[in-house]
N, C-alpha and C positions, 0 to 999 in steps of 0.2 A: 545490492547488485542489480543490473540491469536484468529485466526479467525476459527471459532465453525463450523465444517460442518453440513449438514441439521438438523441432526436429534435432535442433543442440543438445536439448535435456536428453533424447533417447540416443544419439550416437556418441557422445563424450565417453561414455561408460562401455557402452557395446563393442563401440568400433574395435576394442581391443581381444574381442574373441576373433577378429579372423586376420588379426596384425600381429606380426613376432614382435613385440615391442621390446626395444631396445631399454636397458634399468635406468637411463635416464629420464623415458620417457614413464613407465611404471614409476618411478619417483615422483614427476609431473603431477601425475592422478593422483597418488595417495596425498602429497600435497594441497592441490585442487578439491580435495574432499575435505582436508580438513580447513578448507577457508586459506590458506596461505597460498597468495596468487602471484608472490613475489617471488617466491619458492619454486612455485609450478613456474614461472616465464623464464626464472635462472634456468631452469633444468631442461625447457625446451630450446632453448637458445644454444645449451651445453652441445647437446644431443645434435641440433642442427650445424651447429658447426663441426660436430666430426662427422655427417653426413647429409651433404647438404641436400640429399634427394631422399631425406627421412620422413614421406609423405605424410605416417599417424601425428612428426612432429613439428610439421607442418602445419596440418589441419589444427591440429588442440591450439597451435601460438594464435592461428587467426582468429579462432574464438575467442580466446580472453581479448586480444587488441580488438574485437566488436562488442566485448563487455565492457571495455574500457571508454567507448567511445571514441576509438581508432578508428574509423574510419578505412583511412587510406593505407594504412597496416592488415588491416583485414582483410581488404580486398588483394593486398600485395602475397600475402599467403596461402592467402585459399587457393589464391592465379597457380601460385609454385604447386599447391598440393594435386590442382589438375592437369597440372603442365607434366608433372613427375609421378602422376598416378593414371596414367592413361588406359592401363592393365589391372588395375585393381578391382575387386569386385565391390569396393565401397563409391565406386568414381559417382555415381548417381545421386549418391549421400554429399559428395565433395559441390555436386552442382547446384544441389540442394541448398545446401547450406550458403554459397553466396545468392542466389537466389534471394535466403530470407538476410541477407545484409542488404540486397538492393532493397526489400520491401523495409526493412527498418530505414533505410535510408528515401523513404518514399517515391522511389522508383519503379512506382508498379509497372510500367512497361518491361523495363531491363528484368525484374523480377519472372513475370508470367513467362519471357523468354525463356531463361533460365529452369523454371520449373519444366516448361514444354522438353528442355532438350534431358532433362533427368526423367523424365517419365518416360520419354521413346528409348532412353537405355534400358530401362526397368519399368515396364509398367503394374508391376505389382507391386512395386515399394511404396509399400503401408506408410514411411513417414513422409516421403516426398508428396505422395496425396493429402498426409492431415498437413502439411505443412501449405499447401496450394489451397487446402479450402480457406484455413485460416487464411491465405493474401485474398479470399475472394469476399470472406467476412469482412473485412477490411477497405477493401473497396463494394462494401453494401450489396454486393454478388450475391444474394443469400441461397438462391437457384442454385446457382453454378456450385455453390460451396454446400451446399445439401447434395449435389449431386457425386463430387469427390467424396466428401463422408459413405456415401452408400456404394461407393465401388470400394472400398474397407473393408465394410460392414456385411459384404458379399463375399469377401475372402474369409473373414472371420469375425465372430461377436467383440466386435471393440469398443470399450470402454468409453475412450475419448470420440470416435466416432459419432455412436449413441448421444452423446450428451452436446455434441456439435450440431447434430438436426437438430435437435429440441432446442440446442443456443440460437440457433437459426430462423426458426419458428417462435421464440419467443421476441426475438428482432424484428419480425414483420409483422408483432401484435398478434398473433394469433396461438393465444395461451393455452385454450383446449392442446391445439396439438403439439406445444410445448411440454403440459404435462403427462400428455400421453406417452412421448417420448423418453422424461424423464420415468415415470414409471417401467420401460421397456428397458431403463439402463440399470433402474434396481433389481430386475424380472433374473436379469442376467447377472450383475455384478451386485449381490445381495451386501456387501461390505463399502458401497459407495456411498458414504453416510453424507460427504457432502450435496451427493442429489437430493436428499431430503428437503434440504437448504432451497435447492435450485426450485424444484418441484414447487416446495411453499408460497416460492413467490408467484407462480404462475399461477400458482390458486389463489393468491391474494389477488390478484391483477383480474381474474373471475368473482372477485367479490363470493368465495367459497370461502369463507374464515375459518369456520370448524374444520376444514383438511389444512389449511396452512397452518392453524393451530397445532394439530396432530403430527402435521411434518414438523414445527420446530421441536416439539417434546422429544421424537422419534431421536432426532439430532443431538440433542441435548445433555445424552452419556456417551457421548463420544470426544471426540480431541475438537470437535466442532462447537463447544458447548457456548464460545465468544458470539459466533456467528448466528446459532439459533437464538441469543438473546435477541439479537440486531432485529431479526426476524421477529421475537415476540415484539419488539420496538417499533417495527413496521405495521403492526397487528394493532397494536395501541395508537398508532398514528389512521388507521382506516376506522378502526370501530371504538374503545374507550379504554383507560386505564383500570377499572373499575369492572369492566366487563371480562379483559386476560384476566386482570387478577381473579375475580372470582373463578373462572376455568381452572385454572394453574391449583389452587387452592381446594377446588370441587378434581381436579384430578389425581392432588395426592391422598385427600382424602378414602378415596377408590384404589387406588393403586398407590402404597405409599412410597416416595423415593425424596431420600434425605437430600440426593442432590438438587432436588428442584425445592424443598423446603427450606434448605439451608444455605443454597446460592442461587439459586433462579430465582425467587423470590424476595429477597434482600438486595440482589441484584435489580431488580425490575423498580423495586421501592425507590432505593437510588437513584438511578435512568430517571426517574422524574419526579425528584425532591425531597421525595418523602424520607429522607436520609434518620430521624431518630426510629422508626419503624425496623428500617435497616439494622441502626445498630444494636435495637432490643434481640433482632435475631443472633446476628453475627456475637454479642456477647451470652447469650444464655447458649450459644455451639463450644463458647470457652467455657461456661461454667459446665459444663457435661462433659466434657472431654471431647466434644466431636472433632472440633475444629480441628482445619490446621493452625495451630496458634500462628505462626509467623505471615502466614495472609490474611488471618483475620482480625490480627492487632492493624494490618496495613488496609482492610478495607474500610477498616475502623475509623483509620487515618483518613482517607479518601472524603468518609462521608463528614467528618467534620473540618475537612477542608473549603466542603461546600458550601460548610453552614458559616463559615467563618471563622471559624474557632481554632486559631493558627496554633496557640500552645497545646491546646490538646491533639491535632495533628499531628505535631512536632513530638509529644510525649508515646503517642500510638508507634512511630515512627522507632521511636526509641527501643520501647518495648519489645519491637520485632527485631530491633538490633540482636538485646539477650537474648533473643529465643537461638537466633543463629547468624554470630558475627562473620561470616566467611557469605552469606548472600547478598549482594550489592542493590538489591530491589530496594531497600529501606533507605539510600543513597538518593535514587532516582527519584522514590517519591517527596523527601528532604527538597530535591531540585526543584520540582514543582512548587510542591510548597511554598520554596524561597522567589521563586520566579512568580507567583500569585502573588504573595504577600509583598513583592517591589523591593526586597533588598538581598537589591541585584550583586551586593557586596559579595554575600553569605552563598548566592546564588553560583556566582563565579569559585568562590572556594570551594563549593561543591562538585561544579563541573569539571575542576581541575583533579578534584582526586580520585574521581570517576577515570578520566582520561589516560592519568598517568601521564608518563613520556609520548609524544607523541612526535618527537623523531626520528621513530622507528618506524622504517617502511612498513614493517607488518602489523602495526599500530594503527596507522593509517588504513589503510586496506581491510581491516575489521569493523563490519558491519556495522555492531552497536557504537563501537566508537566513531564513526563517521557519522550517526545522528547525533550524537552527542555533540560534537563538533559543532555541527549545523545549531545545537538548542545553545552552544555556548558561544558562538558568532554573533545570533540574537542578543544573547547578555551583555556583551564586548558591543553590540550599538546600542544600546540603550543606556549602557554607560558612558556613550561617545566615542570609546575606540576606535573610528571607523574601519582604521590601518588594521586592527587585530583583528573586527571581526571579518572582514575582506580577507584577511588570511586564515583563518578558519574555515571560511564559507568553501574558499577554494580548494583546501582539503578535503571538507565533506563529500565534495562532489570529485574529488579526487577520481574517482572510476567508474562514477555512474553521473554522469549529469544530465539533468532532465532542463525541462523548459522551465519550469519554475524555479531551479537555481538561476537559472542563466534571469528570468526577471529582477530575480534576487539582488544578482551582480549589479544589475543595471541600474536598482534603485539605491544603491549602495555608493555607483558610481557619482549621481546624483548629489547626494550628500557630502559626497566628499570633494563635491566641485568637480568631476569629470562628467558635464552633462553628454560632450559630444559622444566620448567613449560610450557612455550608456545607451544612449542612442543608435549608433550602430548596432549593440546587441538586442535592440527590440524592434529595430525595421530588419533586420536579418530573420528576426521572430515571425516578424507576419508576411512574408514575404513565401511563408508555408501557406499554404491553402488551410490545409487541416489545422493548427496553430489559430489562423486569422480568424478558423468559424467557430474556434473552441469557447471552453465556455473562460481560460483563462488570457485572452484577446483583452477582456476588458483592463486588468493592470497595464498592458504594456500600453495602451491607446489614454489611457491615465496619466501614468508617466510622459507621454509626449505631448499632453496636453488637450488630446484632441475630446474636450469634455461634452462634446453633443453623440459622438458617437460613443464613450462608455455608457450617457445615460439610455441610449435607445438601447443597449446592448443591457445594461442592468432591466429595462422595464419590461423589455421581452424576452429573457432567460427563464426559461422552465425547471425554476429552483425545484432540485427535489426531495432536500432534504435539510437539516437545523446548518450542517458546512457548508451549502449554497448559498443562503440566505446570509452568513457571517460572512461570506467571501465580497457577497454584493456590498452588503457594509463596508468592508477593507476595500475596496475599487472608489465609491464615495469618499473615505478617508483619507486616500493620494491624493483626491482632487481639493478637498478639503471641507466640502459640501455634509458638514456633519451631519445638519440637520434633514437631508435625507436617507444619510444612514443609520439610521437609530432607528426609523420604524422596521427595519432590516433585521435588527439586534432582535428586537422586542419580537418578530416571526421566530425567529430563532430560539430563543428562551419560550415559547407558546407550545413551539413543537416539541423541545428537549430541554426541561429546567436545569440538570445536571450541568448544561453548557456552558456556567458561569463561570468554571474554572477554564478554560478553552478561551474564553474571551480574555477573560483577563489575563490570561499567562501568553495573550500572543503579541508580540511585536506591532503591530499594525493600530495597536490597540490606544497606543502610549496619548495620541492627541483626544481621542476621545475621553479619557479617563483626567482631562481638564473642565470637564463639561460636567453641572450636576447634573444634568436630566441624563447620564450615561450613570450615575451612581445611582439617581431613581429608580431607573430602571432595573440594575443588578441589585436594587435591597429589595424588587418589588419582587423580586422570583426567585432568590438565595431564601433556604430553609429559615425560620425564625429559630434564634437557640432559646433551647429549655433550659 
């Protein structure tokens, strides 16, 4: 799903404590909570046709059609919900909320209008302010949108507030008072585990290691524990691998916690090659009882994915099947697998019974399934499908399409001999300001051909990380210019060895993988097997 800024997430739910909601629109939500959007839009549409000035079910149709990338349904709703909510005391919430459809639709003029005329109904509506800084975040306002957060922050200790100066101060480069900030959002909301996260980076960006170190650990027994790897990954990327690890190691020692012995540490080995290390861990957790068997047969799998070792992947894989055949993760990583190892055959008979039927609207409209979709469109070209995977693709993106489907489209279009077609969808791309100066400008300027200005765009992109540097690679591989994106590749594998399954299982990949010096390279930084 498209991701909903402030002000959607907090009235979807609320707005129903001071609306008599009609059971079909209470049906709507319990729907909408549980993922069925097809459910939720039956039931507001029910509801709005026996009354068609049902403002709550009004307001909820517009969101979804602004989730949907409606557009012109969104705005057609919200109009109705303040045409017929003039009386209401949510109406500021109502102004609000198109407000942040003009700002998604990057009209920041009509937007700030919009916010101006919800805040002179309400000027203490807490969301219609965090909702104003974020358009002011947005348009690099950082001032103005420090200054909304702290008329919040004056009514009361908020959460998001607090963490919006310090995102704001961390956008102007200035990290002291980023994590001063982030410290004032812990001070107060002592359960904000992902500030730790936040916090960490600003100390990393102070070249303060030992605090960002301390903030990933901090993070690291909580539901966050992905995100403080990334961060010890970052930590490893400023100072050495060799240096976290001994910390991590010299910490549990001190203080001992299995989580960081037994998965932060096996984890971090991974992240950058060291994959038999990994698995001495992850199986001496199975011969103790610790593990959880059926992730540790699959992280098993993982690392000798890396290393090459496709049947014992495959048999790890398995293993986690018995442990428990009703979890579909063992499927997923099977998919990989078959999509690294190029039989794309096995790969699509996997994707298919992953998916299931998928012409069932609410098949479609299901999250994991619409990536899925998206990784088996991939398979369905690589196979040559083009027709299947064009129809896939267009389901994937079925409710959320981004700009990168839509490049998708176009090089798809490409291939299949509709250059013109493709073409309107990528001058329609840059025809965005924000789009043209982004950092994914260079595919679509690819695709048209115009190869002086993707290479100025690759030489001076402030890659920041091992997906930057491969993306630069894939922009050189549309053009066809292998041989300057290989030195791309090899940035890429220097900063994150683990990247070798990512190269290889991606789409973009297929012409390079006719090249030895692209297999040189991935035998020169894939694990040696023992």
């Amino acid at each position: 799903m498209k991701k909903i800024i402030a002000l959607l997430y907090a009235v979807w739910f609320s707005i129903a404590i001071v609306c008599a909601s009609s059971v079909e629109v209470r049906s709507a939500r319990a729907l909408y909570a549980k993922k069925d959007y097809v459910g939720a839009m039956e039931n507001l549409k029910k509801a709005i046709k026996e009354d068609s000035k049902d403002v709550e079910a009004l307001f909820m149709l517009s969101v979804l059609y602004y989730e949907m990338n409606d557009f012109d349904n969104a705005f057609k709703y919200i109009d109705k919900a303040i045409k017929y909510g003039k009386k209401d005391t949510n109406l500021p919430i109502y102004h609000g909320t198109k407000a942040s459809f003009y700002l998604e639709s990057n009209d920041t003029v009509a937007a700030l209008k919009e916010y101006d005329f919800a805040i002179s109904l309400d000027p203490s509506n807490k969301d219609v302010l965090l909702d104003r800084a974020i358009m002011f975040r947005k348009m690099k306002q950082y001032d103005n949108s420090t200054a909304e957060l702290k008329k919040v922050i004056a009514m009361e200790p908020n959460h998001q507030a607090y963490r919006g100066v310090a995102q704001n101060e961390y956008l102007k480069k200035n990290y002291k008072a980023a994590a001063d900030w982030y410290t004032t959002t812990l001070e107060n909301f002592s359960d904000s585990y992902y500030t730790y996260i936040l916090r960490g980076k600003s100390y990393l960006m102070m070249k303060e290691y030992d605090k960002a170190f301390d903030d990933a650990v901090s993070a690291i027994s909580t539901k966050y524990f992905e995100e403080a790897s990334l961060l010890l990954n970052e930590l490893v990327d400023s100072t050495s691998f060799d240096s976290v690890m001994a910390k991590l190691k010299d910490r549990v020692e001190k203080e001992p916690s299995k989580r960081i012995s037994k998965n932060v540490i096996p984890n971090l080995y991974y992240n950058y090659g060291k994959v038999y290390e990994a698995i001495d861990i992850y199986s001496s957790s199975l011969r103790s009882g610790e593990a959880n068997e059926y992730l540790a047969y699959l992280y098993i799998a993982d690392c000798y994915l890396l290393a090459g070792d496709y049947d014992k992947a495959l048999a790890y894989c398995d293993s986690a099947y018995a442990v428990d055949p009703k979890k579909m993760r063992c499927w997923h990583s099977k998919l990989r697998i078959y999509t690294v190892m190029g039989d794309y055959d096995k790969a699509l008979e996997t994707a298919d019974g992953l998916i299931g039927d998928n012409s069932s609207s609410n098949v479609i409209l299901d999250k994991s399934k619409m990536a899925l979709l998206g990784q088996r469109s991939d398979i369905k070209r690589l196979k040559g499908d083009l027709q299947g995977a064009m129809a896939d693709l267009e389901l994937s993106c079925a409710f959320n399409e981004d700009n990168f489907d839509r490049i998708k489209k176009a090089e798809l279009l490409y291939k299949m001999g509709k250059q013109k077609d493709g073409e309107l969808i990528l001058n329609k791309l840059l025809e965005d300001k924000e789009f043209a100066s982004g950092k994914s400008a260079k595919y679509a300027y690819a695709l048209l051909g115009q190869k002086d200005k993707v290479r100025s765009l690759c030489e001076t992109e402030n890659a920041e990380d091992s997906r930057d540097l491969f993306n630069i690679a894939c922009a050189y591989g549309m053009m066809g210019e292998y041989s300057s994106g290989l030195p791309y590749i090899r940035k890429a594998l220097e900063k994150q060895p683990n990247y070798v399954d990512t190269i290889l299982a991606d789409v973009d990949m297929e012409e390079y993988k006719k090249l030895p010096e692209f297999w040189n390279l991935i035998n020169e930084f894939r694990p040696k097997k023992r």
